[in-house]
N, C-alpha and C positions, 0 to 999 in steps of 0.2 A: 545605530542604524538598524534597520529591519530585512531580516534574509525571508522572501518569499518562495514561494511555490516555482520552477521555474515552467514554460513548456514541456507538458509530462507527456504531450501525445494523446492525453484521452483525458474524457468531460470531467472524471475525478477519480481520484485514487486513496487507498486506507491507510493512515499511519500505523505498519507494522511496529517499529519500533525505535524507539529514539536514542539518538548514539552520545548526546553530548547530556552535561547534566549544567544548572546553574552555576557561573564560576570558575567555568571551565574556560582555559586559554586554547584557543583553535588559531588553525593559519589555513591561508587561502586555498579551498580546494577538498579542505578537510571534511568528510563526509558526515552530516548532522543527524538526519534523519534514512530510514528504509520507509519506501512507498511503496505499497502493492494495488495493483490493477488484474484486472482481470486477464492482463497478458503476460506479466511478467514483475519483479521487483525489481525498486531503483531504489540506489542508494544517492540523497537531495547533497551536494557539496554546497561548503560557504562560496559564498562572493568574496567573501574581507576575511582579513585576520584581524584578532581581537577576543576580547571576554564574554561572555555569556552571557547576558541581563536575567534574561527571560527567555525559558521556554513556553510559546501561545499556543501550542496544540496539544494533545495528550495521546497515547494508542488509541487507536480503533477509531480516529475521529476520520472523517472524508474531506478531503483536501479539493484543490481544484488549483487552476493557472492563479498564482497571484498572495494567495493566501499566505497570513502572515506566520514564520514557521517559530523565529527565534526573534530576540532583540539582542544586538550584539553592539557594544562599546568599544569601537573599532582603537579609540586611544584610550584606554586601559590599560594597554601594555604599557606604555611611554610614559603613561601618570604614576603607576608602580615603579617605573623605571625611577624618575625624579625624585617619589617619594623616598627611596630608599638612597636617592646619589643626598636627600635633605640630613637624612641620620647620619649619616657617615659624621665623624666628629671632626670637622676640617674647618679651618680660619674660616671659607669661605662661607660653607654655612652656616657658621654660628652668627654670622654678619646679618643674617638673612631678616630672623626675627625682629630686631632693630628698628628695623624699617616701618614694619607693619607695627610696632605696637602702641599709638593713637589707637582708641575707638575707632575712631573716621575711618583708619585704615583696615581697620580688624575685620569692621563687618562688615563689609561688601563680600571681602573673601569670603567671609564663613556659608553667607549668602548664595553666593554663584556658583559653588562647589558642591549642588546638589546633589553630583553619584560620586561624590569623593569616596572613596570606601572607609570604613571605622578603620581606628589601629590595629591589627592584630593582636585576638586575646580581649580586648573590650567585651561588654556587654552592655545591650540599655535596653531601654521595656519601650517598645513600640507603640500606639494606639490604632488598629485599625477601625474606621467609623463607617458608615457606609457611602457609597461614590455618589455621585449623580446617575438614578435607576429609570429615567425618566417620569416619573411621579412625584406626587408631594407627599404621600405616606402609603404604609409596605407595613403586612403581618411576618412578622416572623414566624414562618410555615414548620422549620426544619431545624434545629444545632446538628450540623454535621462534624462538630470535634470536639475531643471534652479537654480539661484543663491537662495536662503535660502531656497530650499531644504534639508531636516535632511536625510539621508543616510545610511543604516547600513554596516557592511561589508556584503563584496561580493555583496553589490547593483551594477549591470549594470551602467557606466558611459555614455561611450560614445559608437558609432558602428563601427567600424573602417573596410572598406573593401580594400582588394587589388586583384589584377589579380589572385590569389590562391586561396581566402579565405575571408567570412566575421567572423569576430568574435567581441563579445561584451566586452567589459572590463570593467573587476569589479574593486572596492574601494578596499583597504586595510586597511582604518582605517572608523569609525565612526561619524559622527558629519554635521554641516550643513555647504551647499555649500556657499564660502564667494566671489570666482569667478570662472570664468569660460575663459582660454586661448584661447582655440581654438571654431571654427566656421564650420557647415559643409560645404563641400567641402575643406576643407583646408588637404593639405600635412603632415604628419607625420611620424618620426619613433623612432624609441627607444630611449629613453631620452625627448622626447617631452615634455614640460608643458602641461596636462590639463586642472586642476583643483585646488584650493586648497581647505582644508577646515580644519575648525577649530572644534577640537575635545577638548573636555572635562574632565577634571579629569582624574582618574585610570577609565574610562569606555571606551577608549581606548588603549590596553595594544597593539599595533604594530606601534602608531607613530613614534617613534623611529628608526623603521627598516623602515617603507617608507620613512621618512624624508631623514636617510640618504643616501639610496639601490632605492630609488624611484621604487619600485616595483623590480628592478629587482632582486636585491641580492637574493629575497626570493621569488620564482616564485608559489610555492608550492600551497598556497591558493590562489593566483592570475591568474596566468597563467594556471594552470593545471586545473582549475574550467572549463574555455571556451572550452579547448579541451578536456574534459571527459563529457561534460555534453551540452552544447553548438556549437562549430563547434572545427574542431582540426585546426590549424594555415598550415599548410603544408601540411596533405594528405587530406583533406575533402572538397577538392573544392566544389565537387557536390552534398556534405552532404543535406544543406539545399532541394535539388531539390530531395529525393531519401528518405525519411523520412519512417520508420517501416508503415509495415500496418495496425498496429491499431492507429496510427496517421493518415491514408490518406484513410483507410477506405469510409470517407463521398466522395471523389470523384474518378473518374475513371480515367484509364491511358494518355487516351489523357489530362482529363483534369491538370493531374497533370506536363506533356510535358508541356502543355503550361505554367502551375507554374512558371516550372523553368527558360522560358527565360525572365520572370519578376524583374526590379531590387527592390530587397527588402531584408531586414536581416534575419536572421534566426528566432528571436521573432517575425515578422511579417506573416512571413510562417508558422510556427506552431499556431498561431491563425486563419488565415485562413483554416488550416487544420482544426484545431476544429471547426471552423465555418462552414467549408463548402463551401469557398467561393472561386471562379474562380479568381485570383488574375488579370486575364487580360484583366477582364471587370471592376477592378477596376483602379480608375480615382486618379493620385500620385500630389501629395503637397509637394515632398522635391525636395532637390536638385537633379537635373541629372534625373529629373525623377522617385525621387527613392517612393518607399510608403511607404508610415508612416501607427501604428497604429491606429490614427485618420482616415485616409483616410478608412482604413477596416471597424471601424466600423458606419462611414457615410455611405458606402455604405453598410452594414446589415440593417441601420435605412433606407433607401429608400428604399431595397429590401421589408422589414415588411410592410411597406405604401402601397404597391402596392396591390391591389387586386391577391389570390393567383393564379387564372387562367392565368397572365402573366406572371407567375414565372417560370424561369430555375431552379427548383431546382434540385440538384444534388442527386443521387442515395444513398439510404439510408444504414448503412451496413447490414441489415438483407436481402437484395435482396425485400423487400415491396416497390410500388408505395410511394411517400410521402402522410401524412396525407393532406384530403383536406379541402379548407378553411371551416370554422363553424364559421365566423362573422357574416353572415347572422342567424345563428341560437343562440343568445344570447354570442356566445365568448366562454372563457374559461380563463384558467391560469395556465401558464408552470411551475412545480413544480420539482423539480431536485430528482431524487434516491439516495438514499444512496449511498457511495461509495462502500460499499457491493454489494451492490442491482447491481451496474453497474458492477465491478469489476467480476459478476458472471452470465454475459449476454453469453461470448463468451462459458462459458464451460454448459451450458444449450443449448446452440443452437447446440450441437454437438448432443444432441438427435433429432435432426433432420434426421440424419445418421442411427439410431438404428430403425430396425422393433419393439417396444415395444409392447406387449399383456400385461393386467392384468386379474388375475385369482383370484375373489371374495369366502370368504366361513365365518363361524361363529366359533367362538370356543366357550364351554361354560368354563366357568372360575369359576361358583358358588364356586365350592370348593375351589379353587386356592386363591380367591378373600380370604371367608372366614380363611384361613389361615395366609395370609396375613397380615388380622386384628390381628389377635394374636402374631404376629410376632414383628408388627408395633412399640408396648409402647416399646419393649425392645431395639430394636434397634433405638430407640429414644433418651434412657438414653445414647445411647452410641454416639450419632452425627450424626447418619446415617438417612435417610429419606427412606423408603422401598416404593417404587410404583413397580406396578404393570410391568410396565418396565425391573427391573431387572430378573424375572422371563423367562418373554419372550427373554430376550440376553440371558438366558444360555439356554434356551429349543431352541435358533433358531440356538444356535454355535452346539447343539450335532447332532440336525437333519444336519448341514451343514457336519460335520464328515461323514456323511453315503450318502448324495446325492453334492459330493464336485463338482459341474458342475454349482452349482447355487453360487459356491463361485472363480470363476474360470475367464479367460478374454480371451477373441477370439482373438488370436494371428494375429500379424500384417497380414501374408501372406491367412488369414480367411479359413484357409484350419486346422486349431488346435487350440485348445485350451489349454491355461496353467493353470494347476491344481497347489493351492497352500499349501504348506505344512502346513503353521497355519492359522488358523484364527483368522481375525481382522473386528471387525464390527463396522461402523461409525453410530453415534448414531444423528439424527440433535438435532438440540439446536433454539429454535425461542429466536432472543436477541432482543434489540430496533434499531438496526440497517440492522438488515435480520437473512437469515438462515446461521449457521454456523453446519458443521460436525465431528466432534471430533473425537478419534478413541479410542473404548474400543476393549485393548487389551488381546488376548488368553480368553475370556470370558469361553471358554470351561472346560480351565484347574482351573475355578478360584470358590470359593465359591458363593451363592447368596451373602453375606454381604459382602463381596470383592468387585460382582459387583455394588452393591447398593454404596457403599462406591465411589467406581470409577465414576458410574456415577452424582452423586452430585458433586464432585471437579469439574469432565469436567464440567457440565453447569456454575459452578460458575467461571470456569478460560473463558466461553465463554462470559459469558453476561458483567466483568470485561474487558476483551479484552487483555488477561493474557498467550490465547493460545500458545504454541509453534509453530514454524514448524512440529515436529514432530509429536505433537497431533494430526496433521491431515492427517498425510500420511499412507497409508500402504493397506488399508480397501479393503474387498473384497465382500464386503456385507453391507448396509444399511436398519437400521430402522429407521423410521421417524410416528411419532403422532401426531395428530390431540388434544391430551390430552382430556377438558373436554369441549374442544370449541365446539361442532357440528358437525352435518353430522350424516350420513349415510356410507357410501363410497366415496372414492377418487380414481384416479389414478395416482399414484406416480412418478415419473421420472426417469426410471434409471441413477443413475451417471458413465457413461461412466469413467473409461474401466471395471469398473464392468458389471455383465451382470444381477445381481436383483436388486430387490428393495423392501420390505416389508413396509406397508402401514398399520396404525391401527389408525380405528377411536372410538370413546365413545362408549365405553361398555353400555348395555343397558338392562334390565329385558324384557324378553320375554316369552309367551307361549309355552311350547313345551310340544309335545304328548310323552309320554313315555310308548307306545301300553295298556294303560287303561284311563288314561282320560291327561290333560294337566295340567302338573304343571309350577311355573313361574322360569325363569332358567336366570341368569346374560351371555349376549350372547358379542362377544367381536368381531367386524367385523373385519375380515382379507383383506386386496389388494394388492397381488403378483404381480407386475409388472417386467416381465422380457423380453430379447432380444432372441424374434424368433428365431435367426440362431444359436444360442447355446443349446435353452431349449426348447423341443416339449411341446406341451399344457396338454398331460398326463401326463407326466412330473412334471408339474408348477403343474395340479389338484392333483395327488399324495402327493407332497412337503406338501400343504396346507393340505390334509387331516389327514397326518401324524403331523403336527404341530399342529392342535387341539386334535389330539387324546394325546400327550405330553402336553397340558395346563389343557386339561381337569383332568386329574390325574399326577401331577409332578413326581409322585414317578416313571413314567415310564423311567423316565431318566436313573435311577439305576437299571433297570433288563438289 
């Protein structure tokens, strides 16, 4: 059976990294893949228990609802199971053979038993040939492996282009390369020799079906890999040359024209793309002219040599100049973001769009604080962690009841606003890997120990990487803390399409006049950060004053 993509919340997300390998026995639930969006990472669990077939996605590929992740042999287990109650040396089974040993009987079995797994400890030399690519013949563009090469499935074999279409073709079975048929530039078409290779034990469970189907019988993991993920055989001539914009991002339209009248595969283009790099100032080492990976990144290693004042480089996606060279001033060293961290560059630079104001004020909390303490041991005994936090979600959902404009979103045509009927506040989360947003739901309608309780699960299913999809949609309002780190004041970032954003930094003991002398009062800085064209600044100064006059004494919540 096939484990899909399930409802991830959003149009698509990045295979960060893949949890299970080929062969591997999972049970239900067991988490296969990490997904990353631009809000958060998921970890994708099975549906079924059972063995591994096939993994059909790779890192770094974009997923979407649906997409197929793994192929899992849901009775695998139970086949292992049998096969091994078959060894056992008992009257019973040795009756067994008996039966089947006619011809007549033998071969259907042998037959029908196409992902029977080999004996443990076997070896046999595979044939891989080429699938059905939808053409009648294909240049051998690329060998992407050489002879004792180890290979897993769905590893890239060879590049096969023709007048429609290049695409790569993947292995079906696992094991290392013992030769190699063909040569690039050589003619091919369905049925071809490749390859073969010699796979091992039950750690290939599809020799069987390529040996005999040579790929084609069973195109599924093979063939439908290249054209859902790779280039489609038939319609995507111009796939390669026409690549998503956040693939092509690093370079501009002419440059990417000229990409396309470049002979090169699709895995060669897409690392150009990541790189950055004018494929047609690059200098080709294959056949026909074509460029190889090697050739890209010879020419990245000359471009880096060159001093950076002769460099073409190409526009960066944030619309900034390129950084400039700092060899002359001691160097540096390139350190990669988290996938978070990058994952959440596009949906931050959207406040680039937003006129943002913050609106600074104090709340005093002494009392609050104080209560708190008292609160704290008992809701201790019970699992719950009370910070100071949960207070402020339900004193900032009632004030949201009353001024619903700061929980609202400037509708497309920016001529209205949509007001929503519940509230949902996304609470951040700092994990080891960035900031993550969670959503505490209807805080308004809910107890403090409700929310105290709620907010401990979210950070623990964030900093776990546990999140759902859903944990993070909905929100029309964020708080975000500074906790006991520092500061003074901040200013926050609204998260677009919301229009606030609520900023709290360390509470702090302060002097305050109380019209006869100054006593010292626990003061809790507020940073209202919201979008101009929804919220006038009296407005935003209101909100806040009203929000300390609510912390200051909780009980206002209830008149």
């Amino acid at each position: 059976m096939q484990i899909t993509t399930p409802d991830i919340g959003v149009d698509k997300a990045v295979v960060a990294e893949i949890l299970v390998s080929v062969g591997d026995t999972i049970q239900e639930n067991d988490s296969i893949v990490l997904l990353e969006s631009d809000k958060a990472s998921v970890e994708v669990p099975s549906t079924a228990a059972g063995v591994v077939k096939a993994i059909l996605v790779k890192q770094g590929d974009d997923v979407t609802e649906g997409t197929v992740l793994i192929e899992l042999d849901s009775e695998a287990s139970a086949s292992n199971a049998e096969q091994e109650k078959a060894t056992d040396p008992s009257a019973e089974q040795t009756a067994e053979p008996v039966k089947s040993e006619s011809p007549a009987d033998a071969a259907p079995e042998k037959t029908e038993s196409k992902e029977q797994p080999q004996t443990t400890g076997e070896t046999q030399e595979v044939e891989l040939k080429v699938p059905d690519i939808g053409v009648e013949k294909a240049a051998i563009a690329e060998i992407l492996i050489q002879v004792g090469d180890q290979i897993a499935v769905d590893d890239s074999v060879v590049v096969a282009e023709s007048d429609k279409a290049t695409v790569e073709i993947p292995s079906t079975v696992a094991g290392e390369v013992t030769s190699i048929a063909v040569k690039a530039g050589d003619m091919v078409k369905e049925g071809t020799l490749l390859l073969t290779v010699k796979t091992a034990g039950a750690a290939s469970a599809k020799p069987a079906v390529a040996e005999k189907s040579t790929v084609t019988e069973k195109p599924a993991p093979a063939a439908e890999k290249p054209a859902a993920v790779k280039a489609d055989p038939v319609t995507t001539t111009e796939k390669p040359a026409t690549p998503s914009s956040t693939d092509t991002a690093k370079l501009t339209d002419e440059q990417q024209a000229a990409n396309a009248k470049v002979y090169a595969g699709p895995a060669v283009r897409q690392l150009a793309r990541e790189l950055g790099v004018l494929l047609a100032e690059v200098k080709a080492s294959g056949e026909h002219g074509r460029i190889l990976k090697d050739d890209v990144f010879a020419y990245v290693k000359t471009r880096l040599s060159q001093p950076a004042a002769k460099q073409t480089a190409a526009p960066v996606a944030s619309g900034l100049p390129p950084l400039p060279d700092f060899s002359s001033y001691g160097g540096g060293e390139v350190k990669a973001m988290t996938r978070l961290q990058q994952v959440s560059v596009p949906q931050l630079s959207l406040n680039n769009f937003i006129p943002q104001v913050t609106q600074f004020d104090l709340a005093d909390i002494t009392a609050l604080e104080a209560w708190r303490g008292e609160l704290k041991e008992g809701f201790k005994k019970q699992g719950i962690g009370l910070t100071i936090l949960a207070f402020i979600a339900k004193a900032t959902a009632y004030l949201l009841k009353e001024e619903p404009y700061f929980a609202g979103h400037l509708a497309d045509d920016q001529k209205s606003v949509l007001l929503r009927n519940e509230i949902h506040i996304g609470i951040a989360v700092a994990t080891p890997d960035g900031l993550t947003v969670p959503v505490l739901r209807n805080p308004d309608q809910k107890s403090i120990k409700q929310i105290a309780q709620e907010l401990g699960e979210l950070s623990q299913k964030a900093r776990d990487k546990k999140l759902s999809p859903k944990d993070l949609q909905g929100a029309n309002f964020t708080i975000t803390s500074l906790g006991s780190i520092g500061g003074t004041a901040f200013t926050p970032l609204v998260n677009w399409p919301q229009v606030a954003i609520l900023g709290l930094s360390p509470a702090t003991m302060q002097p305050v006049w109380n019209g006869k002398d100054f006593e010292p009062r626990l003061m809790l800085p507020l940073s209202l950060s919201y979008d101009h064209r929804v919220i006038n600044g009296a407005d935003a100064a209101r909100f806040t004053r009203k929000l300390t006059l609510l912390l200051k004494d909780i009980r206002n919540i209830l008149l």
